[in-house]
N, C-alpha and C positions, 0 to 999 in steps of 0.2 A: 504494500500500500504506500501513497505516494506522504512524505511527510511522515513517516515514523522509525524510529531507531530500534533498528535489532542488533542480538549478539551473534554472530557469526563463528560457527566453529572446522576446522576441515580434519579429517580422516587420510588414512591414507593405512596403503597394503601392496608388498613388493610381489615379487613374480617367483619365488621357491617354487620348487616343487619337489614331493608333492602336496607341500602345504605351507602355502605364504604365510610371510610375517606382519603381525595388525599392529598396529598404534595401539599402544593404552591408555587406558581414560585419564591419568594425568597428562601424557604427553595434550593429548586429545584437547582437555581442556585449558590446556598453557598457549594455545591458537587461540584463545579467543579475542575475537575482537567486536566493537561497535563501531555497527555500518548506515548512518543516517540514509534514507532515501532524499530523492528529491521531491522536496513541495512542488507540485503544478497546481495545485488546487486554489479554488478560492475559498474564504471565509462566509459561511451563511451568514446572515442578518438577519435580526428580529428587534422590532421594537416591543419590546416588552411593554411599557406601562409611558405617560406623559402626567406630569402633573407641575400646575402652576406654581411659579417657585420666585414670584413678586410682582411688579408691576411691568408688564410686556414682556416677561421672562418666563419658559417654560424649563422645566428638566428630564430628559427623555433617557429612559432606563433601555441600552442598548446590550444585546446580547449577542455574541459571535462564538462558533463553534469553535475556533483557537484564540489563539492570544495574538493579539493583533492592534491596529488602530481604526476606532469608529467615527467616521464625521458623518454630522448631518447638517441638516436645513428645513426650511418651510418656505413656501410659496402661498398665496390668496389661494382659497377655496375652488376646485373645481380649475382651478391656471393650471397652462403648463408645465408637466414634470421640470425640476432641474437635470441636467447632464451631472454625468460622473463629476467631469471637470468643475464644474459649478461648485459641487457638495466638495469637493477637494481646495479650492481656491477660498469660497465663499462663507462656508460652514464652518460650525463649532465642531471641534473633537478634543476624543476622549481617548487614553489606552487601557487597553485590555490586557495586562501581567500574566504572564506562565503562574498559574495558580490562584487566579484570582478566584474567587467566589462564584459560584455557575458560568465563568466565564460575563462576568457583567462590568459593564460603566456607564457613570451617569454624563450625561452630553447636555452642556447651560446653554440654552438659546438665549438673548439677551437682546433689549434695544426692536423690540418688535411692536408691533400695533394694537393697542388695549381694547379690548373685547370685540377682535375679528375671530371667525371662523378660518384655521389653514390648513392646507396638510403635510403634514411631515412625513420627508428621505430621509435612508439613510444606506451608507457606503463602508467597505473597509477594508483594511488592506489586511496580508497577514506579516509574517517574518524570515520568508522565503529569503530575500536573500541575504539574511543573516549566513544563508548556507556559498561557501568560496567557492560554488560552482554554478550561482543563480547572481542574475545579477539587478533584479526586479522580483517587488514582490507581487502577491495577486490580489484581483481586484475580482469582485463578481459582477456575472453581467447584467447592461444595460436591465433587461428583464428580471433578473433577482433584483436591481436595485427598486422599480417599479411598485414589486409586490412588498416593500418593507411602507409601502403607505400607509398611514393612520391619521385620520381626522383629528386634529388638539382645535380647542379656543383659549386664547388667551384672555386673561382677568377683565374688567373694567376697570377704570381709575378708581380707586377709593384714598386715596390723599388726597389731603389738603391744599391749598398753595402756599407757597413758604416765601415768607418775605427775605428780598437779598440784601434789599438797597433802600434806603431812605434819605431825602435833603426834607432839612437838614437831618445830620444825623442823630444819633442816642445822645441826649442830653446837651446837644450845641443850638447855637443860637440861629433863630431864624431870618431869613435876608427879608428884609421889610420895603416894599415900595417908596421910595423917594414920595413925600406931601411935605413937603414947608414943616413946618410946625406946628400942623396936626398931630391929637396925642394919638397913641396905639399904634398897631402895624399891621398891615397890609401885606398878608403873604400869599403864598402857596406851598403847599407842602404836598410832598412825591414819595408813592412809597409802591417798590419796583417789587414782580414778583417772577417764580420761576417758571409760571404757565399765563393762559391766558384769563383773567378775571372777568367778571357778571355782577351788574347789582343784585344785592337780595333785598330782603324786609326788614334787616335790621337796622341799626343806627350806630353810631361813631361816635364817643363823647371825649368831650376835649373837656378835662377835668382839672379845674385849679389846686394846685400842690402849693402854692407860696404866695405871696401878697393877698393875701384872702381878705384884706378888709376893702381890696377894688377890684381884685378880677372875677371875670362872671363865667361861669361855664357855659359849654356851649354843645347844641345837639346835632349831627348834620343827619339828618334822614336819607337813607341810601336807597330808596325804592324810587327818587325823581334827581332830577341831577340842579334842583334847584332848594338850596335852605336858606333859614333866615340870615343872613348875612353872609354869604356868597354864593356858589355852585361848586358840583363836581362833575368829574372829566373820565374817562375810561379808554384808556388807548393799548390798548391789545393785553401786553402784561402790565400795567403800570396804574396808578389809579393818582387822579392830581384833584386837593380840594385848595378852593381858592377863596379865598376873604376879604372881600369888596366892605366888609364892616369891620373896622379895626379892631384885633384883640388889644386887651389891657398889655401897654407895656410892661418891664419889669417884672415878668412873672413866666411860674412854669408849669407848662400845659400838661399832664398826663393824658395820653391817645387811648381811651378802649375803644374795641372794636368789640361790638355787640354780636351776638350768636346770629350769625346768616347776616351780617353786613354784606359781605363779598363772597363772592365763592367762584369756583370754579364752576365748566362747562357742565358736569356729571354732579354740582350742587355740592361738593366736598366746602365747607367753610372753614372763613381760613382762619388758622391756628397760628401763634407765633408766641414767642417764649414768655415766662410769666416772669412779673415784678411783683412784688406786694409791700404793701403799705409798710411803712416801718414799725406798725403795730401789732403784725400780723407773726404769728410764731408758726414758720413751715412745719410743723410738728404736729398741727392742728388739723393740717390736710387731710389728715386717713379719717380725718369726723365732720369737714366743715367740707364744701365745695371748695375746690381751687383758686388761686385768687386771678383774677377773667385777665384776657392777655394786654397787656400795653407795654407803650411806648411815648416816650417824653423830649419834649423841648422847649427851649426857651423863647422868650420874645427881650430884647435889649431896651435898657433904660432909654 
């Protein structure tokens, strides 16, 4: 058989007569040798099992009848098969160890399209020519590759969007419109995210932390891009509210963002790290709700 190592023994008996002389089974067995055949064969493939393994990442449990290397891929639903060459250029893989466990590896697909329907190939080589008489190893054909197809869907979004970037940023001061000697300032503030953002029904409160005997808090209602004292703005990932009514100078705003202010396409609302009051003893958390997420800045004297 092609691909497997035997031990080889030789015999041998001279020409006497009338009765040749035989080898004996030590002599007999000091011949032995191990004689590898030559691999021609290809590696079967099976995809065993696929299962979701993050957001546009699947993990697909591939199985080969030797020890070898498995690459695969996915294409859209129902699209044309990939080539060998594809699944080899294109693809993730994985190796399969002399002794691995049922002959298995797990193959990460990664960076794919959240909650499409695709199907996944899969290809693999073996270790032919680990052998100094092969100089390529084998690949199964076009048609074995074919039949290793299996229908996966990948996840839907369920994150958040996550804030990157804000002006101004954490605790600095805010660039105020040029007015003569009008009191307060006239800003805007930007706060960048890493997908695309959507108003929701909640609201955005800009909370006074300092001068509290003149600054006023302030509500900006996120379900119209029109509030009391400016507008907001929505430009792909990025979200701009702007203040045509001056906030109190000299003071500092804390940002909450209200449950379903913004969110994402798939309605994920967005999350972003927590601050709490200086009264507040994180200890209390595993009994009291979390304290709700902000973000703070100043307006200058």
């Amino acid at each position: 058989a092609p691909g497997r190592t035997y031990e080889v023994f030789c015999f041998a008996e001279d020409d006497e007569a009338p009765v040749a002389n035989v080898m004996g089974e030590v002599p007999m067995h000091a011949t032995k040798k191990l004689v590898p055949t030559l691999d021609t064969t290809p590696p079967a493939v099976v995809i065993a099992e696929a299962r979701q393994s993050g957001q546009g990442a699947l993990t697909l449990t591939v199985q080969l009848s030797e020890p070898g290397t498995a690459y695969c891929g996915v294409v859209s639903d129902q699209h044309h098969p990939p080539s060998q060459w594809e699944l080899l250029r294109q693809g993730a893989s994985a190796i399969v160890a002399p002794g691995a466990p049922g002959l298995l590896a797990s193959v990460v697909l990664s960076g794919l399209p959240q909650d499409t329907e695709l199907d996944a190939y899969c290809t693999a080589s073996d270790r032919a020519s680990a052998h100094a008489d092969l100089a390529v190893d084998n690949f199964p054909s076009d048609q074995a590759v074919l039949s290793t197809k299996l229908d996966v869907h990948t996840s839907f979004d369920s994150t958040p969007p996550v804030l990157t970037q804000t002006a101004p940023g954490y605790g600095a001061f805010a660039s105020c419109v040029p007015d003569g000697f009008d009191a307060g300032c006239k800003t805007t503030l930007t706060f960048e995210f890493d997908e695309d953002i959507f108003r929701g029904q909640g609201n955005i409160t800009f909370v006074c932390l300092s001068n509290l005997a003149f600054c006023l808090d302030v509500d900006v209602p996120m379900d119209s891009h029109l509030f009391d004292g400016g507008f907001t703005f929505i430009q792909n990932e990025a979200l701009y509210i702007t203040f045509d009514t001056p906030l109190v100078d000299a003071s500092t705003f804390k940002v909450v963002f209200g449950d379903g202010a913004v969110a994402d396409s798939r309605g994920n609302g967005f999350v972003i790290d927590v601050t709490c009051d200086p009264w507040f003893n994180p200890l209390w958390q595993s009994a009291l709700a979390p304290c709700q997420p902000t973000y703070s800045f100043q307006t200058p004297s």
